[in-house]
N, CA, C and O atoms as a GROMACS GRO file, in nm:
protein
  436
    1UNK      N    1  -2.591  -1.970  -2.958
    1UNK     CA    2  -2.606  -1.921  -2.822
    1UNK      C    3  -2.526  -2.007  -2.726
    1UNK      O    4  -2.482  -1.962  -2.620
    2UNK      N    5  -2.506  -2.140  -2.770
    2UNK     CA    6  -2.409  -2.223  -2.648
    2UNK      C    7  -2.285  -2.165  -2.692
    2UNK      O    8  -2.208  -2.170  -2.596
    3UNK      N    9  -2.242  -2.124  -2.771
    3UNK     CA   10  -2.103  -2.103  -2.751
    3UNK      C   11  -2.085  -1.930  -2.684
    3UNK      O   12  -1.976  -1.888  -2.646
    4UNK      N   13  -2.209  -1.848  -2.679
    4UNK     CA   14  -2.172  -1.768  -2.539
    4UNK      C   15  -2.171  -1.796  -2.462
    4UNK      O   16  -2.082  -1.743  -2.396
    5UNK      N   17  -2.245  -1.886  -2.395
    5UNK     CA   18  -2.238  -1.927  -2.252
    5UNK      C   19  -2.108  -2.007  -2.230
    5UNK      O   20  -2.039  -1.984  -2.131
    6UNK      N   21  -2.080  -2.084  -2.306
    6UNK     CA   22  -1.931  -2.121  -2.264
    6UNK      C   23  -1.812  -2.055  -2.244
    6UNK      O   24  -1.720  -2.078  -2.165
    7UNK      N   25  -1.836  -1.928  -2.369
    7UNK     CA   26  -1.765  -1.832  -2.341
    7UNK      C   27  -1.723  -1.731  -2.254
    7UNK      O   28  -1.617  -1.674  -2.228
    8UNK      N   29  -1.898  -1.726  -2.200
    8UNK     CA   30  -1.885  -1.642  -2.019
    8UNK      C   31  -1.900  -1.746  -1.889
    8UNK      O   32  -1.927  -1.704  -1.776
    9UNK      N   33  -1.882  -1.868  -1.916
    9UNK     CA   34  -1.874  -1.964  -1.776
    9UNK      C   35  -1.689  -1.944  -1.784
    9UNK      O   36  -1.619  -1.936  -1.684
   10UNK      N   37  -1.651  -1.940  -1.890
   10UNK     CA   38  -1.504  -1.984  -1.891
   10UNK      C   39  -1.445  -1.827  -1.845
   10UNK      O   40  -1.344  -1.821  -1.775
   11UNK      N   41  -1.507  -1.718  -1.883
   11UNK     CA   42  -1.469  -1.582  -1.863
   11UNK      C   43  -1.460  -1.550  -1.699
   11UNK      O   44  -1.354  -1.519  -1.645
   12UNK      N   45  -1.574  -1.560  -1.634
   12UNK     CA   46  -1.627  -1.531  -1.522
   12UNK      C   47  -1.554  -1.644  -1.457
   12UNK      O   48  -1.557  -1.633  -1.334
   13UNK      N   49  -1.469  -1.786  -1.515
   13UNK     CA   50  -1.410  -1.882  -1.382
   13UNK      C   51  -1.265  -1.816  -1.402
   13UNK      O   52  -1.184  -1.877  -1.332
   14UNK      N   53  -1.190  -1.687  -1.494
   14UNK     CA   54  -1.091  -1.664  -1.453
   14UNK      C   55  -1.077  -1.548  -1.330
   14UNK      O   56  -0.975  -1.481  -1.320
   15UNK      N   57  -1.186  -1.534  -1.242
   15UNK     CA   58  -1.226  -1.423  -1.186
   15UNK      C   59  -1.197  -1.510  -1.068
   15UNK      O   60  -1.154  -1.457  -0.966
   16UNK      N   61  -1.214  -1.623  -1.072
   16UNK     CA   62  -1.199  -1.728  -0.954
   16UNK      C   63  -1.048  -1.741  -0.939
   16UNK      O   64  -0.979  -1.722  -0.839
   17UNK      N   65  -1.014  -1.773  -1.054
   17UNK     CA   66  -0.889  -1.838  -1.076
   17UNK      C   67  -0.769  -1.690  -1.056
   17UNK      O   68  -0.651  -1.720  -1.038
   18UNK      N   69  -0.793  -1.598  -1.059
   18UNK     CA   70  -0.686  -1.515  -1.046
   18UNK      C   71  -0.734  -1.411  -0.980
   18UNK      O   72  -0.689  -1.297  -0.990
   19UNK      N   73  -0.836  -1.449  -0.905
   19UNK     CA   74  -0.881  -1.374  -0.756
   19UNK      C   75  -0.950  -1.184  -0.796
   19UNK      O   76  -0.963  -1.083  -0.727
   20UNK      N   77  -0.977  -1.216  -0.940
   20UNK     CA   78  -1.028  -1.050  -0.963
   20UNK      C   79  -1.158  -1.086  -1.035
   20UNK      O   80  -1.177  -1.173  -1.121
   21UNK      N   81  -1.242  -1.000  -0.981
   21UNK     CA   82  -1.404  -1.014  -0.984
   21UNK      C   83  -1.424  -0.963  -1.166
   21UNK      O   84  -1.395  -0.848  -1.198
   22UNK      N   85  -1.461  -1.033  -1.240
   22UNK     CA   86  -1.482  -0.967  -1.339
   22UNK      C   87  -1.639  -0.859  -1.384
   22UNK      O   88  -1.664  -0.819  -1.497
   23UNK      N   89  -1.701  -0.839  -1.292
   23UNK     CA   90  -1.794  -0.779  -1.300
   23UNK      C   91  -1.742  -0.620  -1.236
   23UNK      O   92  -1.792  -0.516  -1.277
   24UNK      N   93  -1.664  -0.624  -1.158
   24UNK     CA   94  -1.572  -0.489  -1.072
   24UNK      C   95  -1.482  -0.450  -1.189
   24UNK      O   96  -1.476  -0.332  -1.222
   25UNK      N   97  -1.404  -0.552  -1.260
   25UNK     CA   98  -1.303  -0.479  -1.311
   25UNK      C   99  -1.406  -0.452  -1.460
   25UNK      O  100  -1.397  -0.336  -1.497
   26UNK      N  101  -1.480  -0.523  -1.531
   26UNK     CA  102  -1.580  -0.446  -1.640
   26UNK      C  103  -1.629  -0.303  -1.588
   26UNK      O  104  -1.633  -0.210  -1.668
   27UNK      N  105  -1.656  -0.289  -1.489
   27UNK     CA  106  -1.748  -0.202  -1.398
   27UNK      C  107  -1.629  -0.058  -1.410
   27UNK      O  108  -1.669   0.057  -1.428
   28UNK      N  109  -1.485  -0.093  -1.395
   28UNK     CA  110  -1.378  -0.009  -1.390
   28UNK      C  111  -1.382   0.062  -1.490
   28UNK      O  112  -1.428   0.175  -1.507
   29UNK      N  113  -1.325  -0.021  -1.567
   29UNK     CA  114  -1.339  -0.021  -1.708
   29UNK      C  115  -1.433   0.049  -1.791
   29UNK      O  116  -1.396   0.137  -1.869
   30UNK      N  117  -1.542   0.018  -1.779
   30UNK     CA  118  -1.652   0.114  -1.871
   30UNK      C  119  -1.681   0.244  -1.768
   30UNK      O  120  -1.716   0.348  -1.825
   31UNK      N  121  -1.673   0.246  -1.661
   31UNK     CA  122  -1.696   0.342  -1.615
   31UNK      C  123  -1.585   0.455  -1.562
   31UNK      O  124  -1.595   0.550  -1.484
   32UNK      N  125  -1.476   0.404  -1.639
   32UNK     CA  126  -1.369   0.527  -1.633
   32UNK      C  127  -1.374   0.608  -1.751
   32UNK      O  128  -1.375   0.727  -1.723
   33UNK      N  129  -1.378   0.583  -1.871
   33UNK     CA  130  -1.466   0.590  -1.999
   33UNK      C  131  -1.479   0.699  -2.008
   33UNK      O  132  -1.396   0.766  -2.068
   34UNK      N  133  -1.587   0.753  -1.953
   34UNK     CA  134  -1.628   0.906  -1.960
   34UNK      C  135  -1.543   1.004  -1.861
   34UNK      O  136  -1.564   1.125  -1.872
   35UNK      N  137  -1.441   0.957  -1.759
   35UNK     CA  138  -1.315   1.067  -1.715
   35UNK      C  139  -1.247   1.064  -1.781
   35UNK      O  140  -1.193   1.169  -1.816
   36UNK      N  141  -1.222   0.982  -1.816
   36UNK     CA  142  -1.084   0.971  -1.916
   36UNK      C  143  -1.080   1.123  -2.048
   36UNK      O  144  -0.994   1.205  -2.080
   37UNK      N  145  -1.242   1.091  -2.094
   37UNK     CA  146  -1.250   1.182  -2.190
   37UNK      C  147  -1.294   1.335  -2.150
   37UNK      O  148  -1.293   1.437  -2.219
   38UNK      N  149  -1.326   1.319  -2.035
   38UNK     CA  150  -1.329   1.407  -1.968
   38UNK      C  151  -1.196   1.534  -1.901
   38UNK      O  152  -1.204   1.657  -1.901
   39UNK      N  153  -1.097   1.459  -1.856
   39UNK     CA  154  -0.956   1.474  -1.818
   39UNK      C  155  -0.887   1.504  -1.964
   39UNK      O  156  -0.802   1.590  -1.985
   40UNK      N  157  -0.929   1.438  -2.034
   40UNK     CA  158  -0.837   1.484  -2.192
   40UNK      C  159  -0.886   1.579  -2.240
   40UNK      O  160  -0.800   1.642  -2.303
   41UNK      N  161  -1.004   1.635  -2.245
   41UNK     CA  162  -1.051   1.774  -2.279
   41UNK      C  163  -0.996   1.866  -2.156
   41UNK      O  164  -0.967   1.980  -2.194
   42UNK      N  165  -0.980   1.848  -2.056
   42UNK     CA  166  -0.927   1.976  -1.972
   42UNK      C  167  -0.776   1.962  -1.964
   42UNK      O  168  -0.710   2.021  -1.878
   43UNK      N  169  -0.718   1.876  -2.065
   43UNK     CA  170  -0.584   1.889  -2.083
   43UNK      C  171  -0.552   1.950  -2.194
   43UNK      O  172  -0.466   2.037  -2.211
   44UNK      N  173  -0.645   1.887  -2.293
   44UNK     CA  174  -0.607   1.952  -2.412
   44UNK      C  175  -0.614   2.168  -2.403
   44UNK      O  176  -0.551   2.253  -2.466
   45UNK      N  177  -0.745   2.181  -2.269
   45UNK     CA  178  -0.778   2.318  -2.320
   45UNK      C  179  -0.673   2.366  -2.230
   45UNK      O  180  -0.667   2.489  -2.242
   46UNK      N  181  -0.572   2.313  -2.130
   46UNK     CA  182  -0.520   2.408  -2.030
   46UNK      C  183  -0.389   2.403  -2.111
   46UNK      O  184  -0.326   2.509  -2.107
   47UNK      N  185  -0.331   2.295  -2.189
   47UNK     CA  186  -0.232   2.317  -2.321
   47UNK      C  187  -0.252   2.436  -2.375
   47UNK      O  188  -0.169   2.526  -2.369
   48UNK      N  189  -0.429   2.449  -2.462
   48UNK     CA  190  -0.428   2.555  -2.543
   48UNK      C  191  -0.442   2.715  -2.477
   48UNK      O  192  -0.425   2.827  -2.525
   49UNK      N  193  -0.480   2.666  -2.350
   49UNK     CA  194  -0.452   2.812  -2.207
   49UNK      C  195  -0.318   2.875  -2.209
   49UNK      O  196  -0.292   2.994  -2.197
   50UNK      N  197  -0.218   2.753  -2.230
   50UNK     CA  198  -0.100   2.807  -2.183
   50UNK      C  199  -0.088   2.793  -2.034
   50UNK      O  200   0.006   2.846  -1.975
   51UNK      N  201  -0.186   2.720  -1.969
   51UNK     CA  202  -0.194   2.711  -1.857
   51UNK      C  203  -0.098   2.574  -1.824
   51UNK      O  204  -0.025   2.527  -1.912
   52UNK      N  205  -0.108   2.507  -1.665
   52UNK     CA  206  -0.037   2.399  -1.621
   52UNK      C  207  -0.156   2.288  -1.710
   52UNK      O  208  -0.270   2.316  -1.747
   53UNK      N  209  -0.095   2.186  -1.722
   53UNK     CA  210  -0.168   2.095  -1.742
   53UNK      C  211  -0.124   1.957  -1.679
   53UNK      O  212  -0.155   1.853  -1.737
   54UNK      N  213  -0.050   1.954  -1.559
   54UNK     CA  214  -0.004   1.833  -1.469
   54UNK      C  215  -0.150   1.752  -1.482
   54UNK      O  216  -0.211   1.678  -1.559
   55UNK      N  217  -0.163   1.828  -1.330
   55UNK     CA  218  -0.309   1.716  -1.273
   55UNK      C  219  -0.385   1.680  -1.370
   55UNK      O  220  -0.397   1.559  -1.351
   56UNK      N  221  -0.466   1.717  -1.495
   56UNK     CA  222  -0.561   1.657  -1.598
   56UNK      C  223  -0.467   1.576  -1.672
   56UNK      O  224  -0.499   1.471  -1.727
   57UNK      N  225  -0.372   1.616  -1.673
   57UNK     CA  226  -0.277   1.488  -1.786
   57UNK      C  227  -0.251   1.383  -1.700
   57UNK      O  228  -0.248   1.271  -1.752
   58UNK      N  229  -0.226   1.394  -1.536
   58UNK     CA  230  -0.263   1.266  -1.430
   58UNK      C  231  -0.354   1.157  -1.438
   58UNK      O  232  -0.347   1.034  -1.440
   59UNK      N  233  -0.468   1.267  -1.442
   59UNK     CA  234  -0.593   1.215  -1.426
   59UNK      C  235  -0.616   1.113  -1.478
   59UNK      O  236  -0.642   1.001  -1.435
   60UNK      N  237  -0.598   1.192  -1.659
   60UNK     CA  238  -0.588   1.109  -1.780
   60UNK      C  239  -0.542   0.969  -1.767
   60UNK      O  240  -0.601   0.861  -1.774
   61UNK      N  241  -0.418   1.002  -1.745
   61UNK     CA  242  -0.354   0.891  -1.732
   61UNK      C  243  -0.397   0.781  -1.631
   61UNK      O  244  -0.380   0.665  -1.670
   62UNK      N  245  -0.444   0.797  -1.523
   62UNK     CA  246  -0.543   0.732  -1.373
   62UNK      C  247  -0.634   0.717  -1.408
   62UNK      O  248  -0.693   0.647  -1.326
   63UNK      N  249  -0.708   0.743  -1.508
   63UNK     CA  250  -0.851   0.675  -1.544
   63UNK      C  251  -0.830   0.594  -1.643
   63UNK      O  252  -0.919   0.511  -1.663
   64UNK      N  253  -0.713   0.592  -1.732
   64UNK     CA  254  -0.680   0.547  -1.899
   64UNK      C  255  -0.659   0.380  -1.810
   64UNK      O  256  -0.720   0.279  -1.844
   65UNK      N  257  -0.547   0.386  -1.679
   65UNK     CA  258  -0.512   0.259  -1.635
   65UNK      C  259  -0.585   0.188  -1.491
   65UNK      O  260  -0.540   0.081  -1.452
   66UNK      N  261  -0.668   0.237  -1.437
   66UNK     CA  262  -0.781   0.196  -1.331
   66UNK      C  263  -0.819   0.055  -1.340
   66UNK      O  264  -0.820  -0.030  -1.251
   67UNK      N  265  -0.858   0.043  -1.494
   67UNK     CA  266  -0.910  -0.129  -1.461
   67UNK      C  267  -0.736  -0.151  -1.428
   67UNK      O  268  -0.676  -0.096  -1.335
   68UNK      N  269  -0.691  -0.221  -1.503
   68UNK     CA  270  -0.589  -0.258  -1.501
   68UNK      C  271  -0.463  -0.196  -1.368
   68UNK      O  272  -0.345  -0.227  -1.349
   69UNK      N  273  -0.537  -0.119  -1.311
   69UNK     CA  274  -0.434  -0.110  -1.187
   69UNK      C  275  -0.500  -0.226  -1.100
   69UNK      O  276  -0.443  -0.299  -1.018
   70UNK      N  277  -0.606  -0.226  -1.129
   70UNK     CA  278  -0.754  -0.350  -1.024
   70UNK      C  279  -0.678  -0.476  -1.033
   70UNK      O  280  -0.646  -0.548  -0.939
   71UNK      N  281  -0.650  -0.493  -1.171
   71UNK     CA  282  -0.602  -0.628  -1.222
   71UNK      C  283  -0.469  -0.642  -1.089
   71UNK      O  284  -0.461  -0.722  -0.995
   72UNK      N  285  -0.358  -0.506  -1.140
   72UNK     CA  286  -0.209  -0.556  -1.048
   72UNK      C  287  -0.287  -0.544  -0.859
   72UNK      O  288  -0.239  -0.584  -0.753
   73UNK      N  289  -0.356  -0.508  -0.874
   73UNK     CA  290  -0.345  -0.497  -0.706
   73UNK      C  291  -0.394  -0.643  -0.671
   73UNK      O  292  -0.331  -0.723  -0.603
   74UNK      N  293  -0.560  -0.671  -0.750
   74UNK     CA  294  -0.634  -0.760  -0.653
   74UNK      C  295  -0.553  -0.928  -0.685
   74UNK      O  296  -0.543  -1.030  -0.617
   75UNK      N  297  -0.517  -0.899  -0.796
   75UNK     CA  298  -0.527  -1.046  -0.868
   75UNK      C  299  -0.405  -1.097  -0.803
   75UNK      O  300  -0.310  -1.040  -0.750
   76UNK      N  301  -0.439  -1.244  -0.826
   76UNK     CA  302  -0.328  -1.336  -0.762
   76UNK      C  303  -0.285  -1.423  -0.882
   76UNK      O  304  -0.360  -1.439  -0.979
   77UNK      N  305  -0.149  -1.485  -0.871
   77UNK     CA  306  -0.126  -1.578  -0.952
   77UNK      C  307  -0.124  -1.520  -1.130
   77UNK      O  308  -0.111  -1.608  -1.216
   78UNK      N  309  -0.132  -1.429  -1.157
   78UNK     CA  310  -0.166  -1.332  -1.262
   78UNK      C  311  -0.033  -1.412  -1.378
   78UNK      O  312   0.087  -1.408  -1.350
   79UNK      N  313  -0.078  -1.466  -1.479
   79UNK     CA  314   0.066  -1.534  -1.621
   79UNK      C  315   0.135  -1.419  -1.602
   79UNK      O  316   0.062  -1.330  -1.560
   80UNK      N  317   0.272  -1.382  -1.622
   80UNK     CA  318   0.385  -1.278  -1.685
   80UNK      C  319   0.309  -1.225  -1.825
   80UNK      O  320   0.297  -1.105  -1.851
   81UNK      N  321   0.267  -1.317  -1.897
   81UNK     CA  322   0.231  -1.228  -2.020
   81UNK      C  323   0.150  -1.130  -2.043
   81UNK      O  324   0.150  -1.042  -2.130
   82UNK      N  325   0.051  -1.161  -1.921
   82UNK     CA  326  -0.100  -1.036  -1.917
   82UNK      C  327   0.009  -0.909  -1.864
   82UNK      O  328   0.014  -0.802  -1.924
   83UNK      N  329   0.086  -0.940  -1.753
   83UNK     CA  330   0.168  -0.849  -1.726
   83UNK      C  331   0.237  -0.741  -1.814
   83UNK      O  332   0.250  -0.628  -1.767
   84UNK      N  333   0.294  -0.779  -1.974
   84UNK     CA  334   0.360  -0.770  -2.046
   84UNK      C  335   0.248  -0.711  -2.157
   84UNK      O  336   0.281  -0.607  -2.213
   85UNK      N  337   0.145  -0.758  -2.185
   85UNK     CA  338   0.018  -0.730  -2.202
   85UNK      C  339  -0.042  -0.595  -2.226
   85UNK      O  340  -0.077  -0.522  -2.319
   86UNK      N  341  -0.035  -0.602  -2.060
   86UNK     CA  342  -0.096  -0.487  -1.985
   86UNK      C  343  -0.010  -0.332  -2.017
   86UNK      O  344  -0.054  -0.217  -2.021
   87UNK      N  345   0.116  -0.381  -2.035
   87UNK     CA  346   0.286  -0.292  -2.042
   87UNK      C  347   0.237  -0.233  -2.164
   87UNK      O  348   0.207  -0.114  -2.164
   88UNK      N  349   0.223  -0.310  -2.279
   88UNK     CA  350   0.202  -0.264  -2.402
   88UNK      C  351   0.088  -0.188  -2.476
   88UNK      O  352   0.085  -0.131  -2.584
   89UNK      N  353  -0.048  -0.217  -2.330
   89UNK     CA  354  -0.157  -0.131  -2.402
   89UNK      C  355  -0.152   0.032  -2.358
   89UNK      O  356  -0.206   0.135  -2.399
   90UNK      N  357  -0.042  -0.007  -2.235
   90UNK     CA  358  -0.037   0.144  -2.163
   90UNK      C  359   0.053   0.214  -2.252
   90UNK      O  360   0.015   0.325  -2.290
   91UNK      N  361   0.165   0.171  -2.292
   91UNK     CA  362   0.242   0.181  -2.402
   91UNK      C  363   0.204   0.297  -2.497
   91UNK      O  364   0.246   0.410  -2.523
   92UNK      N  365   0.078   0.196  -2.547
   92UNK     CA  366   0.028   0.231  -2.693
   92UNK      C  367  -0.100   0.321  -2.669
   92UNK      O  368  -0.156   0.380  -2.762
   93UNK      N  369  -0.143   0.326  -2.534
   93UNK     CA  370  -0.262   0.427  -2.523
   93UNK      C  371  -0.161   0.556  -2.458
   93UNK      O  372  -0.226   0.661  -2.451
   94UNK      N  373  -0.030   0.569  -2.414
   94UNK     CA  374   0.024   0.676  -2.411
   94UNK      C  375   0.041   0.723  -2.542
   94UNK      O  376  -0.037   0.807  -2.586
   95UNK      N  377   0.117   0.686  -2.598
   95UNK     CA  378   0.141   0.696  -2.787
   95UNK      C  379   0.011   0.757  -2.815
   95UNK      O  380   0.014   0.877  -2.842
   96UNK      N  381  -0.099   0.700  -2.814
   96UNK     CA  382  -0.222   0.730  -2.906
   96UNK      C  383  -0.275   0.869  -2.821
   96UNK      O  384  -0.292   0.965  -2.896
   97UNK      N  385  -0.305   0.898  -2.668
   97UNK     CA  386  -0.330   0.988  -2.658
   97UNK      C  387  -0.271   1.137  -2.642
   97UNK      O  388  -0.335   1.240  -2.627
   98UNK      N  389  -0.086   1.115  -2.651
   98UNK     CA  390  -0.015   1.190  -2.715
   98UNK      C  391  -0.048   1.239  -2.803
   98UNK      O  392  -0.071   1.360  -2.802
   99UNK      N  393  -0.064   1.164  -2.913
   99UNK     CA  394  -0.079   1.225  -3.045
   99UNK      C  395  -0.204   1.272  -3.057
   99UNK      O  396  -0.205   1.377  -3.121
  100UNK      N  397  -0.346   1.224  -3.009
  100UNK     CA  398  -0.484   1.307  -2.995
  100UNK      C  399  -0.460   1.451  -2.932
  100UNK      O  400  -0.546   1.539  -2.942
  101UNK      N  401  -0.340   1.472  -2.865
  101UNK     CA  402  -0.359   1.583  -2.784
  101UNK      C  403  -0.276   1.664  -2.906
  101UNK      O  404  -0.316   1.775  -2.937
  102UNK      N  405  -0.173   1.613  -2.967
  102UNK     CA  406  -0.063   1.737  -3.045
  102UNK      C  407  -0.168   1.774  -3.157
  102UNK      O  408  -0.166   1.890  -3.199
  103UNK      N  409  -0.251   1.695  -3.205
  103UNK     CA  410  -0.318   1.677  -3.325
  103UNK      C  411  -0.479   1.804  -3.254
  103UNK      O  412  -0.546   1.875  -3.328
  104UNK      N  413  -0.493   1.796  -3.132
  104UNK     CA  414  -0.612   1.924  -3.107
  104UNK      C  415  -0.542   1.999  -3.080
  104UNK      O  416  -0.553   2.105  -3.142
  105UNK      N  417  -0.422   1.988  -2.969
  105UNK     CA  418  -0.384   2.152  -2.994
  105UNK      C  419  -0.338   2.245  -3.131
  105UNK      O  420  -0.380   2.358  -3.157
  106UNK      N  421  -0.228   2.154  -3.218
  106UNK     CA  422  -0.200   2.211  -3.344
  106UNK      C  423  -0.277   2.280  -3.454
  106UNK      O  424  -0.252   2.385  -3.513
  107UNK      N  425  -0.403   2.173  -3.468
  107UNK     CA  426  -0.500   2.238  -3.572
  107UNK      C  427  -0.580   2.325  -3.502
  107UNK      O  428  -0.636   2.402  -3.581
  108UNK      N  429  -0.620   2.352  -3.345
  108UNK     CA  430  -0.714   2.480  -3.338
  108UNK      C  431  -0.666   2.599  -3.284
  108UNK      O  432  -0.730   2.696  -3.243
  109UNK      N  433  -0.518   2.576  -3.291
  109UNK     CA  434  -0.426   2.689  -3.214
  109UNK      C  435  -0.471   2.824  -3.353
  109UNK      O  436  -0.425   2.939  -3.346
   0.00000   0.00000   0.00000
C-alpha cells in the first residue's frame, strides 16, 4: 500500500508541476469514453446509410482527443516528448479506429 501512495503523491505533484489538474483531465478522459463510442456507432451507421458521415467522424475524433487537447491548452512547461507522445497515440487511435470502422461496415454490408 506505500508504494500507492507514493505513486499518487508523485502523480497528483505533476498536476502542480505542469499546471494541469489531474483530477479534470482523468475526469476528461473517462468521461469522453462513452461519446466517443457513441459518435463511432453513428458513423459507422451513416457509412452503412450511404449517408454524410463528416460531423460523427468529427465528433469521434473530439472526444477520442479531449483529454489530451486539456493537456495542450492548460499545461505549462509540458517535456517535447509527452508532446511526441501524445502525436503517436492520436496516430495509432486514428489507425485503430479506421480499421474498427472498415471492419463493421464490410462484414454487415
Amino acid at each position: 500500500m506505500h508504494l500507492w501512495e507514493l505513486f499518487k503523491e508523485w502523480f497528483l505533484s505533476l498536476g502542480e508541476k505542469y499546471n494541469v489538474n489531474p483530477y479534470i483531465f482523468g475526469g476528461i478522459y473517462v468521461g469522453a469514453i462513452p461519446f466517443f463510442f457513441f459518435f463511432l456507432y453513428l458513423t459507422i451507421k451513416k457509412i452503412k446509410q450511404k449517408k454524410s458521415f463528416v460531423i460523427p467522424a468529427l465528433l469521434t475524433g473530439l472526444f477520442f482527443i479531449s483529454a489530451y487537447l486539456y493537456l495542450i491548452i492548460a499545461g505549462k512547461n509540458i517535456p517535447g516528448w509527452v508532446y511526441i507522445f501524445i502525436g503517436l497515440l492520436v496516430a495509432y487511435g486514428i489507425y485503430s479506429t479506421i480499421k474498427k470502422i472498415k471492419a463493421k461496415t464490410k462484414v454487415e454490408q
